[in-house]
Wavefront OBJ file of the C-alpha trace (Angstrom):
o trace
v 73.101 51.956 58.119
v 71.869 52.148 61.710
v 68.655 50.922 63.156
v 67.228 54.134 63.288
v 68.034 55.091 59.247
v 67.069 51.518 58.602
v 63.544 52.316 60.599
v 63.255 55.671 59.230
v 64.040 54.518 55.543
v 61.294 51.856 55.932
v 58.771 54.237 57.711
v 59.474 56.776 54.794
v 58.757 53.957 51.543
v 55.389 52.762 53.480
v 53.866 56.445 53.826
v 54.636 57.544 50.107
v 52.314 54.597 48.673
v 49.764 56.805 49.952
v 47.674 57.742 47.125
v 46.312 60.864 48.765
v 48.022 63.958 48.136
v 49.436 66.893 50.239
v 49.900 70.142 48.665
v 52.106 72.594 50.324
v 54.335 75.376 48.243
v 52.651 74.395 44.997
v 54.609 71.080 45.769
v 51.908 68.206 45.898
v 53.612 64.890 48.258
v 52.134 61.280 49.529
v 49.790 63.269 52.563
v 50.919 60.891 55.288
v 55.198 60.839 53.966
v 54.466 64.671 54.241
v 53.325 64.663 57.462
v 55.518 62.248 58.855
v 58.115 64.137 58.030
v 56.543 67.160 58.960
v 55.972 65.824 62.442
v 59.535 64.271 62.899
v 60.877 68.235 62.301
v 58.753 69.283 64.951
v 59.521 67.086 67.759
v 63.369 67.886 66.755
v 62.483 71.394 67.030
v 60.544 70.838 70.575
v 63.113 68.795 72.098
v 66.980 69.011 70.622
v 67.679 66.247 72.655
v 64.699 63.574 71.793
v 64.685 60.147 72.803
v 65.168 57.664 69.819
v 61.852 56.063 70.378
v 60.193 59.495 70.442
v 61.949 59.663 67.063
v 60.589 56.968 65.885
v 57.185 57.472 67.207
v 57.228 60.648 65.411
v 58.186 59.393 62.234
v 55.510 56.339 61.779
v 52.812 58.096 63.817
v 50.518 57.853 61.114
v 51.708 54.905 59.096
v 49.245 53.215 56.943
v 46.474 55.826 58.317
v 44.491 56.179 54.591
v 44.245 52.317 54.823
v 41.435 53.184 57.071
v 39.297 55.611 55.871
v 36.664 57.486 58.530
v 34.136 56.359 56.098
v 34.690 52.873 57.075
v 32.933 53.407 60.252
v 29.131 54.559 60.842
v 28.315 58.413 61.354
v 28.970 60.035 64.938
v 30.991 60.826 67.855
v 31.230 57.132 69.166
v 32.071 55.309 66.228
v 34.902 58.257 65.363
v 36.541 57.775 68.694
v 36.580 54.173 68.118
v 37.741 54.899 64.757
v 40.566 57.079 65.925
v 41.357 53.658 68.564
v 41.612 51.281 66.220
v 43.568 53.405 63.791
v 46.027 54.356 66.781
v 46.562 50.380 67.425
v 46.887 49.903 63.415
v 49.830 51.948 63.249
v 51.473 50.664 66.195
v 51.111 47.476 64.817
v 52.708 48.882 60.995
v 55.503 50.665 63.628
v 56.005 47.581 65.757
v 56.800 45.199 62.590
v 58.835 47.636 60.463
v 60.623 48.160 64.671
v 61.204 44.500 64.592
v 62.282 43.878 61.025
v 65.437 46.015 61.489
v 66.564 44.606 64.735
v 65.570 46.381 67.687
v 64.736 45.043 70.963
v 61.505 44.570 72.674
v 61.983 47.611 75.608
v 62.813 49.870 72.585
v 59.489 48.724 70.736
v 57.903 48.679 73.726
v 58.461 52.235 74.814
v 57.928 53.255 71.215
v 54.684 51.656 71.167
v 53.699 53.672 74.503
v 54.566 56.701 72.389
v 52.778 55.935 69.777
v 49.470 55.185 71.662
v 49.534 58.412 73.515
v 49.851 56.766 77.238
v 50.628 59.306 80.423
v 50.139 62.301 78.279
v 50.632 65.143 80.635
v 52.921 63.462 82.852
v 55.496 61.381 80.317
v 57.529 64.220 78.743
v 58.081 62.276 75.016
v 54.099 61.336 75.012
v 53.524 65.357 75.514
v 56.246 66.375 72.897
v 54.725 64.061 70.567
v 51.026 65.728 71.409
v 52.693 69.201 70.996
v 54.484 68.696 67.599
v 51.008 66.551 66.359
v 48.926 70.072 67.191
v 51.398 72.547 65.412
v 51.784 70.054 62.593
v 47.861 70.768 62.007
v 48.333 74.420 62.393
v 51.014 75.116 60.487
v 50.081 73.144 57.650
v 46.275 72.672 57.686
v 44.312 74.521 60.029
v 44.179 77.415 57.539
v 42.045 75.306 55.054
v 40.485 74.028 58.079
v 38.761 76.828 59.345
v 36.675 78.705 56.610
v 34.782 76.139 56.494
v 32.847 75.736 59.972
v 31.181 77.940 61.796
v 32.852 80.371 64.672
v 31.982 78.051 67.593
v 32.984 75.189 66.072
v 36.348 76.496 64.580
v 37.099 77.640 68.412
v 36.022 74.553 70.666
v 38.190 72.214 68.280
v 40.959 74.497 68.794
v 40.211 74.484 72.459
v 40.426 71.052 72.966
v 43.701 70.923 70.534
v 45.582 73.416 72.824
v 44.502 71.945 75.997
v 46.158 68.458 74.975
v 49.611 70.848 74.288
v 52.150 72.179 77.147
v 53.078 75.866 77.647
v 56.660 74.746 75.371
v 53.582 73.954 73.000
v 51.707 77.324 73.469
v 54.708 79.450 72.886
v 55.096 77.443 69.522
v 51.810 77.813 67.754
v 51.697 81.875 68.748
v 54.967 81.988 66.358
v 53.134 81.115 63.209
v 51.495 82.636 60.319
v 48.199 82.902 60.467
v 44.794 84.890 58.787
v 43.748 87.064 60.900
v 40.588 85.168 61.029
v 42.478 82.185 62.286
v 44.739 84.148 64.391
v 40.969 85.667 66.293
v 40.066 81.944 66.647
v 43.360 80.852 68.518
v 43.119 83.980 70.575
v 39.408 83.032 71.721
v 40.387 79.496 72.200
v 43.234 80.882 74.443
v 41.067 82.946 76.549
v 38.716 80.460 77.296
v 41.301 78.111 78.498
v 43.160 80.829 80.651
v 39.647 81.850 81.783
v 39.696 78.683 84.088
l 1 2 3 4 5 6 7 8 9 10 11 12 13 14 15 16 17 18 19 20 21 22 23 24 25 26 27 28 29 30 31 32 33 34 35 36 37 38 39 40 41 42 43 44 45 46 47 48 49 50 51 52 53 54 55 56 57 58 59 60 61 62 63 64 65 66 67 68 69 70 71 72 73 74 75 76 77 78 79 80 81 82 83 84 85 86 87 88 89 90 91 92 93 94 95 96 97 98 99 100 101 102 103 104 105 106 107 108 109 110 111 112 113 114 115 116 117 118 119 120 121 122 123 124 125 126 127 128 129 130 131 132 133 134 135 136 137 138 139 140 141 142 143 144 145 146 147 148 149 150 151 152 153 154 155 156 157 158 159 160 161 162 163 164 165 166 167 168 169 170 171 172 173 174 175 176 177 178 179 180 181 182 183 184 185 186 187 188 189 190 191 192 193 194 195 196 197
């Protein structure tokens, strides 16, 4: 087995001890193995050619994420970016070990790590893959249950913010998939208002 199964194999048996469930197809999964996975398929899809760190990024992006729940933290928008922080050094901590257990080197980990934390997004092509396939795994799997339930606005601004983190390659993505029409109108409007500038 090579590093990268061995990785990937270890990733994989960490996520599915979540406890909270993803249902997609009438198929419920561990949420985070699901997502992994999920997010894995799209950075192959973004980039045929990915860098095996980006591959690994994208496979423990989340690891060990229900281990700290949002309701750990106190109400509001400071203490949920500090959430977000400490969960985003968590799992490259969880990424790092599982990295280290199977034998790879410390520029590998190193470079996975940067991955992981999101550093030189914009200008590091892997950190913007990563940001790309981490915004269409949301839309295709749960903006659509997202949505109904904020107001207009809301729904729109979030999706603002979302698309301005993602490339053009990224753009060109999310207008292939299914939406609501309602969801589709929100996109549209989140679109305009970043072309607008």
């Amino acid at each position: 087995m090579t590093k990268l199964n061995a990785a990937f194999e270890q990733f994989d048996a960490y996520n599915q001890t979540d406890l909270n469930t993803f249902t997609w197809e009438n198929k419920s999964y561990p949420q985070e193995y699901f997502l992994a996975i999920e997010l894995y398929n799209w950075v192959n899809k973004l980039d045929a050619n990915a860098s095996e760190e980006l591959l690994l990024a994208s496979r423990s992006q989340h690891i060990g994420r229900w281990e700290i729940p949002r309701n750990t933290y106190p109400e509001g928008r400071e203490a949920y970016l500090k959430w977000r922080k400490d969960l985003a050094q968590y799992h490259a901590e969880k990424a790092v070990a599982i990295m280290e257990n199977v034998g790879y080197g410390t520029e590998q980990i190193a470079r996975t790590r940067q991955i992981l934390l999101k550093q030189k997004i914009k200008v590091d092509h892997d950190v913007q893959t990563m940001e790309n396939a981490l915004c269409l795994v949301f839309l295709q799997f749960q903006y659509e249950e997202f949505h109904p339930k904020y107001e207009a606005d809301k729904v729109i601004n979030i999706l603002k913010k979302s698309l301005l983190k993602m490339d053009a390659h990224g753009h060109q993505f999310a207008l292939t998939l299914p939406y609501s029409d309602q969801g589709l109108h929100y996109i549209q409007e989140a679109l305009k208002l970043i072309n607008s500038k």
